[in-house]
N, C-alpha and C positions, 0 to 999 in steps of 0.2 A: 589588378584584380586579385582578390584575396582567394583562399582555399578554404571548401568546406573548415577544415582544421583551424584555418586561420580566424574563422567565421566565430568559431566555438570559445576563442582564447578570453580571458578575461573574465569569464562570468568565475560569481563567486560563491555561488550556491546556498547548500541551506546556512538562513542568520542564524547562528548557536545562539546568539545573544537576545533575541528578539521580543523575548518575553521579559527581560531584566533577568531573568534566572537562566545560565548556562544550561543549555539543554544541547549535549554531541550526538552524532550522529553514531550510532553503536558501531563496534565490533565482532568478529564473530570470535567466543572464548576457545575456540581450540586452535588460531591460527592458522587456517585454512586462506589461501589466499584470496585478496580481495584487489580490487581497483576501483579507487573514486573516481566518480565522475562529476563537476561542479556544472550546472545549469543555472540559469534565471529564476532563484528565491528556491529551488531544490538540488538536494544530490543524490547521486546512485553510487552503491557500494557495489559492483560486480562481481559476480563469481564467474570467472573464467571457464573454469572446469562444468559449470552446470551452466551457460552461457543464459542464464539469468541474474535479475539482482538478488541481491541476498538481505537490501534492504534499503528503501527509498526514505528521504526526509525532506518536507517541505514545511515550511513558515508562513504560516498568511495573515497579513495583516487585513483583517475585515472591513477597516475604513476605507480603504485605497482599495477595493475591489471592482472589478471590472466585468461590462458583458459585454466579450467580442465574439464572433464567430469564427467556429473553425473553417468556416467553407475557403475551399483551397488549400489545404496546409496537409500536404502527404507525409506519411509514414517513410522513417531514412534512420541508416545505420549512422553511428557516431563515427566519425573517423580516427577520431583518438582510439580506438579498440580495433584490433584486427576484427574482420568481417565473422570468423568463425568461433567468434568468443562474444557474439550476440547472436539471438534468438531474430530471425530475421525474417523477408516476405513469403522465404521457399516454405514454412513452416505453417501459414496462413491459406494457403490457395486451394482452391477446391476442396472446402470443408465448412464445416461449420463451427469453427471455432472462433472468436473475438479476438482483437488485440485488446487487450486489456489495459486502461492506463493503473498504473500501479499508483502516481503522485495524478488524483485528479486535477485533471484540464483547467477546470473552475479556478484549484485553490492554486496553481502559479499567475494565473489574471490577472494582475493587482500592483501597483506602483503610481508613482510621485507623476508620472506621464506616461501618454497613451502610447510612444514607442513600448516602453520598460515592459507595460503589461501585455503588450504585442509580442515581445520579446519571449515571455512566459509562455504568454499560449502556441504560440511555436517550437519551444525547448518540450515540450511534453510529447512530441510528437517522434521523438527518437526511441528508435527499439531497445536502448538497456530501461527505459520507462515503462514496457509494455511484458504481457507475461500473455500468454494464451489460457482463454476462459470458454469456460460453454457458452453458445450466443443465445441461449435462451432466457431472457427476462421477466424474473417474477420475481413475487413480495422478497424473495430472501434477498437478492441483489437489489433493489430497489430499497432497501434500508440500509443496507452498507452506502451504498451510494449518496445517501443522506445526513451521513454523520455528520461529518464535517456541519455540515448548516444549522441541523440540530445543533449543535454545541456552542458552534459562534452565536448563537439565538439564545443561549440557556447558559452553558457553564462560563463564555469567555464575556457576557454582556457588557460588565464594565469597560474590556480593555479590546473585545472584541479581535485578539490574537491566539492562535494554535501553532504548536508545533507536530506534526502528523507522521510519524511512521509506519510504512506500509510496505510487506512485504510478502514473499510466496514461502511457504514450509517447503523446502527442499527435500525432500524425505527421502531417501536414498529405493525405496520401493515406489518412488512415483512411476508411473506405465511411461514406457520411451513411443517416440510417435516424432519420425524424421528427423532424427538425429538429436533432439532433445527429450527428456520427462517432463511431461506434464502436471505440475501442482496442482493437488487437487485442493488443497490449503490455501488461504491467504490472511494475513493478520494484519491490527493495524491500533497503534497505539497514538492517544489522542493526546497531547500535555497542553497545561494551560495553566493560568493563575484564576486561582478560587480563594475570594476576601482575600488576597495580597500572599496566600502562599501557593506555591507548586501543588501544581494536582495530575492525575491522568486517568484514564479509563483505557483498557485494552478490550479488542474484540476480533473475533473469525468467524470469516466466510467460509465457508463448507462445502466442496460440491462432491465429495464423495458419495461415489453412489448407494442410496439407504439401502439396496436389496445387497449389498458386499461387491467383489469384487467379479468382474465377469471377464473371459477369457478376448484377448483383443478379437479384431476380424480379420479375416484371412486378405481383405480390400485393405485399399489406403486409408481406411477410415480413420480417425483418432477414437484411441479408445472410452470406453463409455464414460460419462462425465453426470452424476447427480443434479437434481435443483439444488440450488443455493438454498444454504440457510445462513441466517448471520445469529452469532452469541455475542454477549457480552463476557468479558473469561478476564479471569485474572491475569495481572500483565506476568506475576511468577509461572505463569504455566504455560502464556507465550515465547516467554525465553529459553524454558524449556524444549518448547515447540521447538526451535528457531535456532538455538545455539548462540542467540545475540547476548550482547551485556545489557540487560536495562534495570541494571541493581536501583541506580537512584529513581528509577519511573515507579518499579515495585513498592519501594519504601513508599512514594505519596498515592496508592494505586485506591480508589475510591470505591470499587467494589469489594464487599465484605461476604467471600466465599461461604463462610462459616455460618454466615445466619443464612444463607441460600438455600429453600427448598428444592429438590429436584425438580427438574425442569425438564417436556422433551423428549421423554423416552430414556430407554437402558441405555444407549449409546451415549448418551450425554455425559460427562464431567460431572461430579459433582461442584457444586459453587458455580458454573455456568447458568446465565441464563438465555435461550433462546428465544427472540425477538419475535414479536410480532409486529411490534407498535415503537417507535421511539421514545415511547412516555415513557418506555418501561426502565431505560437507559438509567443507573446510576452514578449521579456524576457528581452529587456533594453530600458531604461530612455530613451528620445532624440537621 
């Protein structure tokens, strides 16, 4: 009989390779410590000390995609990670907050056999994948939640592959709520080949709350949490966000801030645009 542990050994996590063009899973530039974690077609960089990821990558190949159901397949700590260096069930209970998959469910799906993509949709189900979100669902999280498809539809058609980065802004002022902060951020950077070279698109989810910051509650409640909105933002101001290296994503980064009108309101970035529609997504050159 094997051991959860032993259960986990082997996988190889995200393909760097999978596009034909090297694409790694970043680092954070100040050396802060990290630990990978390798799953089925994803990996997770963890940050110990915030006992979230600091930054998820998954590879999907669109032809070999799969619709299995999650039904039955419960939420479980990794056992490679000590229990208190991930964000776990105590943090979820009696609230209204989401587990969040950070590498969607969907895009680990997919392999050469129906174990492999079994395999996928099972590995997503561990908590360094998961980050707490508001469980309220509207347009803004309902287009985040559609990229990925969007793009395998539009930017990746020929080769119909993505490599996705997805992650929570650590922000050192996130509101603490049972022994973790809650991101009120979350970012996610899309690569792909467009006409035969590298391309990407960066974007954030938003749940800060539009009226600013409100004082927590004196109950176990989690603190106040905004509607989503999702942007589209340049991946230079993600990295900024984030601390990550995504020097080469920047370099083929497909949105052109500069010609960008405001978008959005005062709070917005300028060069962001905020999404209503996925039409609006820009994802090729000329």
């Amino acid at each position: 009989m094997t051991t959860p542990a032993e259960d986990l050994a082997g996988r190889t996590g995200l393909d760097e390779e999978l596009l034909g063009v090297p694409v790694r899973l970043p680092d954070l530039r100040d050396g802060t410590a990290t630990v990978r974690l390798d799953y089925t077609h994803f990996s997770v960089r963890m940050r110990p000390d915030r006992r979230l990821a600091a930054v998820t990558g998954v590879g999907i190949d669109g032809a070999l995609l799969q619709d299995l159901s999650r039904e039955g397949i419960e939420w479980r700590l990794d056992p490679r990670l000590p229990a208190d260096q991930q964000t776990g069930p105590e943090v979820y209970v009696d609230n209204d907050l989401d587990r969040g998959h950070l590498v969607r469910r969907a895009d680990a799906v997919w392999g050469a056999t129906d174990a492999e993509a079994q395999q996928g949709n099972e590995d997503t189900f561990h908590y360094p994948n998961a980050a707490p979100q508001a469980a309220a669902f509207n347009q803004g999280k309902q287009l985040w939640l559609g990229l990925e498809e969007y793009l395998l539809g539009n930017a990746a058609t020929a080769q119909r592959k993505l490599v996705v980065l997805t992650g929570p802004v650590l922000d050192p002022g996130d509101p603490p709520y049972r022994g973790v902060q809650l991101p009120r951020r979350f970012v996610k950077v899309a690569a792909f080949l467009d006409r035969g070279e590298l391309a990407a698109t960066g974007y954030v989810l938003d749940q800060t709350p539009l009226i600013g910051d409100l004082p927590a509650a004196a109950t176990d409640e989690p603190p106040p949490l905004g509607p989503f909105r999702t942007f589209q933002a340049p991946i230079a101001d993600i990295a900024a966000l984030t601390g990550l290296d995504l020097d080469q994503l920047v370099a083929v980064d497909r949105l052109q801030p500069a010609l960008e009108p405001a978008s959005g309101g005062p709070d917005v970035p300028a060069g962001w645009i905020l999404l209503t529609s996925l039409a609006q997504v820009r994802w090729r050159r000329g």
